[in-house]
C-alpha positions as MATLAB code, in Angstrom:
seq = 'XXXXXXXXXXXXXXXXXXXXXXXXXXXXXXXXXXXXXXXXXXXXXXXXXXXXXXXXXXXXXXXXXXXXXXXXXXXXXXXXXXXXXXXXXXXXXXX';
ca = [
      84.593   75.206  104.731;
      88.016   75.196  106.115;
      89.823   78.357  107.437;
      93.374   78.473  106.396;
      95.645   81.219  108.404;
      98.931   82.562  107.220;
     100.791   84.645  108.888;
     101.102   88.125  108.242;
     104.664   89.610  106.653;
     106.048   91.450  108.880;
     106.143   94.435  106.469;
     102.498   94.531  106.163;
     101.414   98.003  106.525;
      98.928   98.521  109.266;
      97.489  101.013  110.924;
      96.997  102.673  114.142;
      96.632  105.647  116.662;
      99.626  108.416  117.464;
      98.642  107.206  121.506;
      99.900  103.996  120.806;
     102.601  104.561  118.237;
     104.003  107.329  121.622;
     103.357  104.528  123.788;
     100.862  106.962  125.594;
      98.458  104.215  125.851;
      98.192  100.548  125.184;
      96.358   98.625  122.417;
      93.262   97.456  123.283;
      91.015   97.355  120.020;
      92.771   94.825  116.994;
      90.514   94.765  113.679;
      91.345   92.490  111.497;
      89.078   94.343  108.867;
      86.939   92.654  105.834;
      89.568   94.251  103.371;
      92.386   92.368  105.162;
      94.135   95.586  106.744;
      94.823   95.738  110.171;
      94.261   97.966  112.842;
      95.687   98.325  116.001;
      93.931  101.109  117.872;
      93.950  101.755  122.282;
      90.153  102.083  122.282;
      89.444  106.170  122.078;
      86.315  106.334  120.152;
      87.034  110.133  119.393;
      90.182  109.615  116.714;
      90.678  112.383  114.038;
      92.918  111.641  110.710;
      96.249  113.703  112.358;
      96.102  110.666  114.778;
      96.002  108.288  112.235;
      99.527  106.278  111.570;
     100.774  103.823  109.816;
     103.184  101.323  110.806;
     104.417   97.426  109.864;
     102.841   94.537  111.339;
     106.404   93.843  113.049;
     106.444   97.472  114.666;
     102.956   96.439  116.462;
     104.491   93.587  117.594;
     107.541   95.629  119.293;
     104.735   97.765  121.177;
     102.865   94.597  122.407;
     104.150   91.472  121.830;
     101.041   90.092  123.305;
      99.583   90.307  119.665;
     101.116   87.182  118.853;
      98.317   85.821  120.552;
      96.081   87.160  117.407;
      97.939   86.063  114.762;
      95.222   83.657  113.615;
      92.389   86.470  114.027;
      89.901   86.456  111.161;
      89.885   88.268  108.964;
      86.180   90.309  109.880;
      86.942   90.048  113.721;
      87.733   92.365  116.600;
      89.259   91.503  119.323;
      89.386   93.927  122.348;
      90.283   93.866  126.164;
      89.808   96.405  128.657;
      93.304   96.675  129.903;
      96.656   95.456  129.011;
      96.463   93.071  131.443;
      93.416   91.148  130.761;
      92.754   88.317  127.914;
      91.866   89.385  124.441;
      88.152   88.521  123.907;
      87.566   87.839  119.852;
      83.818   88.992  118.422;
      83.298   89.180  114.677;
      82.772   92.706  112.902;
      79.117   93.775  112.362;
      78.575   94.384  108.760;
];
């Protein structure tokens, strides 16, 4: 089966974390979820819903332009790094 990617509008709604949307801390968890939404989180496994945001696909961009690089993820992957500065390691989402 072939995998066809096309790229995201960039007014897709997405979302993400009040520590990223402040720019308090880099994204370093992307989920590109089984529904097709994304997620663009910077890793905190203790989130409540007042940090939860929503913003478009081209606003993450603005805040990291190295998401570019993920474009193509799957949809039902992850992809995660430990620090801004190291290279985005793709794994698919457990079920």
């Amino acid at each position: 089966m072939e995998i066809i990617f096309e790229p995201e509008s960039p007014q897709t709604a997405c979302f993400t974390c009040d520590h990223v949307l402040n720019r308090e801390l880099p994204i370093l968890l992307v989920s590109h979820d089984h529904d097709g939404d994304w997620q663009f989180m910077c890793g905190i496994q203790a989130h409540t819903m007042a940090n939860a945001k929503i913003i478009t696909y081209f606003e993450a961009l603005e805040l990291d332009p190295t998401l570019l690089e993920l474009e193509i993820l799957p949809v039902g992957h992850h992809a995660l790094r430990s620090s801004k500065d190291d290279a985005w390691q793709i794994i698919p989402i457990k079920s």
